[in-house]
N, C-alpha and C positions, 0 to 999 in steps of 0.2 A: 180806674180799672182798665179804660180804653188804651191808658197809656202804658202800663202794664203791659198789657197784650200786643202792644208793639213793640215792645222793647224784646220780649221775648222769641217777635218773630222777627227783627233784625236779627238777634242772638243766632235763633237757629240758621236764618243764610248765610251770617260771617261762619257757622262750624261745617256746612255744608259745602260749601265754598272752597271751604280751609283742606276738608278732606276730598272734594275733586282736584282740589289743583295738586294734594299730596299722593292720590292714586296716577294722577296723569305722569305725574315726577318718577314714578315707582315706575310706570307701563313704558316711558320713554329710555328710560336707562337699562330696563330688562331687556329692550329692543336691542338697546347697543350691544348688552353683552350676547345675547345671543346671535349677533351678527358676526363679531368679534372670536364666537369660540367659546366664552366663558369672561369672565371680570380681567385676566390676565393675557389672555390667548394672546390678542393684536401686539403686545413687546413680546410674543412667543414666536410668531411667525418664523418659520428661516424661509429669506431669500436665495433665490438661484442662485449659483457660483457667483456668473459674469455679472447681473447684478450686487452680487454685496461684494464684490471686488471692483466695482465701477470699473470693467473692462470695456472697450469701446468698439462696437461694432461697423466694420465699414463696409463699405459697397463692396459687392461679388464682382460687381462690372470692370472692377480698375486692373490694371498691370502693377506687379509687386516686383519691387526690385530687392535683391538680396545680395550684400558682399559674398562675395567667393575669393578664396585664395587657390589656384590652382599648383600643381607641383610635377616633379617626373617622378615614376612608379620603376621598379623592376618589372623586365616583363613576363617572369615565369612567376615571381609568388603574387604579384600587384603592390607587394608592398611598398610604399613612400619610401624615395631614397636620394641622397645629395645628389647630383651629379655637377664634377667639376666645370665650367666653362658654358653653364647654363642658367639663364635665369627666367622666373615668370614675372609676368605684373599682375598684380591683383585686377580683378575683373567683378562685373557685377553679371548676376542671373535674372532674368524677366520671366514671373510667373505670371497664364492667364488662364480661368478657370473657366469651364463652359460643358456643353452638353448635358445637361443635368436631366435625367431620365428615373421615370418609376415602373416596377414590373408587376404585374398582377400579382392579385392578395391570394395568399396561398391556405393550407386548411388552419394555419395556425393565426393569421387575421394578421401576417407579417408578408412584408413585401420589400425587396431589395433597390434601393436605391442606388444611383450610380452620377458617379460625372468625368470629365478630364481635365487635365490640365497640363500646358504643354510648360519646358521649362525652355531657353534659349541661353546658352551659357558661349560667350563667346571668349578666345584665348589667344593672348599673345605672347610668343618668349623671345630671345633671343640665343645665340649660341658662339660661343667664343672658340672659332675653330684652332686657336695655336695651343687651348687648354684643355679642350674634350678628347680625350681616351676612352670612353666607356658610351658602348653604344646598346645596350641590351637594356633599353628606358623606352617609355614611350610617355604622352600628356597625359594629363590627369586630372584630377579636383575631386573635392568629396560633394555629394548631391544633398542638397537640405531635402529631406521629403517633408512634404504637408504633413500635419497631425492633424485627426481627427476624434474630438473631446464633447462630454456632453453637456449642454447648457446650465442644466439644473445643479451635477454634483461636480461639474469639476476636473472628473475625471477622462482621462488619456484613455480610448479605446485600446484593448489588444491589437496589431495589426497582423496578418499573414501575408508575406512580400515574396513576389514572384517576378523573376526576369524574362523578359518574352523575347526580345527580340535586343543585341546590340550589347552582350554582357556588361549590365549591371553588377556588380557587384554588393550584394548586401552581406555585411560583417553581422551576420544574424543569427540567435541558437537556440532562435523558434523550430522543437520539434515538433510540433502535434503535428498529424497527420492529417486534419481534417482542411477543407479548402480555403476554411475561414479561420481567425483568432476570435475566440470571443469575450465578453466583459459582460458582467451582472452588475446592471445598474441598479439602484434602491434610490426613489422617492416617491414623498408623498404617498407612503404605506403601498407603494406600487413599483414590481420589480420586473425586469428588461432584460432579455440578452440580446446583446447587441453584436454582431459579427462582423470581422469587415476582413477585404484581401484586396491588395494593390499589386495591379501589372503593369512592370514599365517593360519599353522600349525602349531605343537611343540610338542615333550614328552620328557621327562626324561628317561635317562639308568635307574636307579633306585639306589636307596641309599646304599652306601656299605662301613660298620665300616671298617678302614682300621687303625685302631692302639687303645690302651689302655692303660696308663701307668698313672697312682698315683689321679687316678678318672678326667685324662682329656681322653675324648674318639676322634676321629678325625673320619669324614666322607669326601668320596666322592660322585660326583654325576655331571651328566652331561646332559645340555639341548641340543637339537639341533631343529633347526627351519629351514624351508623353506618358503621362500617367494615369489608368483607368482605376479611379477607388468603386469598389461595391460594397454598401454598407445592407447588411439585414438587420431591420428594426422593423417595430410596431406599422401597423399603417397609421400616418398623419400624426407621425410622432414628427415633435418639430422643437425635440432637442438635438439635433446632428448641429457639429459646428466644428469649422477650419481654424488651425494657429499656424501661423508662417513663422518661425522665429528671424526677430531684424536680424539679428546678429552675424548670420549666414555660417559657415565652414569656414574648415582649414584642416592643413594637414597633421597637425596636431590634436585633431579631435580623432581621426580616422587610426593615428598612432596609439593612442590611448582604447579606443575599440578594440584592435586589435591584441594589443597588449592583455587585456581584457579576456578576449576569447582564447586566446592561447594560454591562460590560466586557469579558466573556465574547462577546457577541455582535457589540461594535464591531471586535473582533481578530478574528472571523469573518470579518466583512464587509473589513475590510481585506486577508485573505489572499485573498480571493475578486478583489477587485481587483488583488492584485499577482501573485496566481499561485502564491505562498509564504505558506507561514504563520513566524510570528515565532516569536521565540525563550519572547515572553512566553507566547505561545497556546499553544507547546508543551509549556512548563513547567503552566499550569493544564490542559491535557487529560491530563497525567502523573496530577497533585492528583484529576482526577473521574476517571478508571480504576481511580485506585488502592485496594485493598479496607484498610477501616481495621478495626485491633480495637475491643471496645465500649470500652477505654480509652485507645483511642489520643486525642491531642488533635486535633480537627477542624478542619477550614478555615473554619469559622461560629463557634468555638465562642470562647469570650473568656478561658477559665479551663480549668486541665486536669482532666481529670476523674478521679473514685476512685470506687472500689465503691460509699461510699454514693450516692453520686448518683441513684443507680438503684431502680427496682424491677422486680425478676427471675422470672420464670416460665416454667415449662415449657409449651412447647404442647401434648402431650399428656396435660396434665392439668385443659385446659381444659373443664369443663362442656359435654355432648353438647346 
């Protein structure tokens, strides 16, 4: 009987046992999942853009070099034009990014961010005086501007571009009125208007013969610009972020822009005339409303793009 009775009460600790260690199994995995979101959630997650595109962030601190092709312009429309008996050499642009400033939080709990970046674009050409006849040219290049895109979806803010000082030229047919472009961001069930508007400036050192040999003359000459972005966003939103494209300019891009707006504005003018706009004008004001990621391929662009292309920086780690 005594052995009975223990056998019995072995019995009940191996089921007591059996069912602690099987409610602990149930309470630890319940734990997972509700950490997780649910049994699925954790392979549900989306990552921010620049992570699940393993874009690579680098210092605000550094100087960014960018090829430029510079070119001779007409000097009444600006537009890129041959001129006989001249030539450029490609050059590189030095961008460095600084002042980074925040303005007090306003009734909407948004506050404008702000930084500069100067550009240095230095240019050499020559001029074959036994060939040049056509003198209503002056120097040129097309300006890469920064882009500013947001961490989490990817996307290209709207920009509003304004020339302050030293005409810039922007090939641009942003009409809104307002001081700023802006973009509605959506994540994380949480949406954004995001504003932003860039002032440049620019002058020239000014033009300086620096050689003469067998009737080719060589000139130098150097641009430099600064550019003020002010973005409105959230306070201690700390998805703001720069892309430099490596690839830089040429006058072939600035061709194609143009090309661009003067078709852009003849389909204006015709809907104005008919009362209707077409099918085509409709289709290209689709292409400019539409917000692109920083990989998406562009309507200017000639080749798709990939992470390196770029160089990536955070705005709020811009140098005060």
């Amino acid at each position: 009987m005594k052995s009975k009775k223990i056998g019995i009460i072995i019995g009940l600790i191996f089921i007591l046992t059996f069912l602690l260690a099987l409610i602990f199994y149930f309470y630890i995995n319940s734990n997972k999942q509700e950490k997780n979101g649910g049994t699925n959630q954790k392979e549900n997650i989306i990552k921010p853009y620049v992570e699940e595109n393993n874009i690579e962030i680098v210092s605000s601190t550094d100087e960014f070099k960018i090829p430029i092709k510079p070119y001779a312009r007409n000097k009444e429309d600006k537009t890129p034009i041959e001129v006989d008996g001249v030539a450029f050499e490609d050059t590189i642009g030095t961008y460095k990014f600084y002042d980074y400033s925040i303005s007090d939080v306003d009734e909407n709990n948004y506050v404008t961010y702000s930084f500069k970046y100067d550009v240095v674009v230095p240019i050499s050409y020559t001029v074959n005086t036994s060939k040049l006849n056509n003198t209503n040219w002056s120097r040129s290049y097309a300006f890469l501007q920064a882009n500013v895109f947001d961490y989490y979806t990817g996307e290209l803010y709207h920009e509003k571009n304004f020339s302050v000082t030293g005409n810039v030229y922007y090939h641009d047919i942003n009409n809104e009125n307002d001081d700023m472009a802006y973009t509605n961001i959506t994540w994380n069930g949480n949406e954004y208007k995001i504003g932003v508007r860039m002032e440049s400036s620019a002058k020239w050192d000014g033009i300086t013969k620096v050689n003469s040999s067998e009737g080719i003359d060589t000139y130098n000459d150097t641009n430099r610009l600064t550019i003020k972005a002010y973005i409105y966003a959230p306070k201690d939103y700390d998805g703001l972020m720069i892309a430099l494209n490596k690839n830089g300019t040429s006058k072939e891009m600035v061709l194609k822009q143009i090309e661009f707006n003067n078709k852009y504005n003849e389909l204006l003018k015709d809907a104005q005339n008919n009362g209707k706009k077409s099918d085509e004008l409709v289709e290209i004001e689709n292409e400019l409303n539409k917000v692109y990621k920083l990989l998406d391929e562009q309507p200017m662009d000639s080749k798709k793009r990939n992470k390196n292309d770029f160089y990536v920086i955070r705005v709020n780690e811009i140098n005060n």
